[in-house]
N, C-alpha and C positions, 0 to 999 in steps of 0.2 A: 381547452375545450370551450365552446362559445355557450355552451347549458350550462356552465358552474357560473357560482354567483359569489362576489367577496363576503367579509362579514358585514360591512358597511352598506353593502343592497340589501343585506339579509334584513338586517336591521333597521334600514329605511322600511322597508317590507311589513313589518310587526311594530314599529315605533317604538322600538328599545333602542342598549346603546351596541354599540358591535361588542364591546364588554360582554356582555349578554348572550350575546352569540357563540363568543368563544367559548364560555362557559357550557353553552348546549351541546358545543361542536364534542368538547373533553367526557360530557357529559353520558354520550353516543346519541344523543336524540335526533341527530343525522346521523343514520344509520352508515350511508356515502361520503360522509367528507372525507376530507383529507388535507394533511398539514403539508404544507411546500416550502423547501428553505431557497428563500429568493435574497437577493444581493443585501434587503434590506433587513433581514431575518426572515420566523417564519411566519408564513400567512395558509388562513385554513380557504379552502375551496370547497364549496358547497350546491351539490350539483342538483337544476332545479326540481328531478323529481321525487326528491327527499323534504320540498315545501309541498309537494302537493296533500293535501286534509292534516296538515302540520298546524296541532295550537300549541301555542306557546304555556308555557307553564305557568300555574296560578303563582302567585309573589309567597314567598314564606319569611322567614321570620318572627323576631316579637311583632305581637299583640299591639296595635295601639291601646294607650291606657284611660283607664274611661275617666269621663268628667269629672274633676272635684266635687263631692258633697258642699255643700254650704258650711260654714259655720255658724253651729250655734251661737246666741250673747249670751250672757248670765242670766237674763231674764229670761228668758224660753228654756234655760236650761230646765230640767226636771229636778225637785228638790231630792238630793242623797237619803236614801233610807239609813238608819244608825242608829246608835245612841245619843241622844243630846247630852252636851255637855255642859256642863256647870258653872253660870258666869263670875 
């Protein structure tokens, strides 16, 4: 059919990688695709009115980790509360 789109249009489409797409394809978020075993394996087809109000999903994942603190010197440290010891 001339309205289905590979993963690699898909994916030009939203500027992912077609990785990404297959991922959405397995995922059902085209509700229409379909996997075809073609000479070269198989390839998913994605027909275009399963992009029509299609956003792509937010990134998940870890967390980026937040900036290192500073470290303190010896000098800014805060002196230990305690007992003194006996020189």
């Amino acid at each position: 059919m001339s309205d289905e789109l590979s993963t690699a249009q898909v994916a030009e489409r939203f500027s992912v990688t077609p990785a990404n797409v297959r991922l959405w394809c397995k995922r059902g978020l085209f509700p229409h695709a379909r996997e075809v075993q073609e000479s070269r394996g198989s390839v998913w087809r994605i027909p275009e009115k399963d992009l029509k109000g299609f956003k792509p999903p937010k990134k998940t994942g870890r967390p980026p980790k937040p900036p290192a603190e500073p470290v303190e010197t010896q000098a800014e440290a805060k002196p230990k509360r305690g007992r003194k010891r006996a020189a």
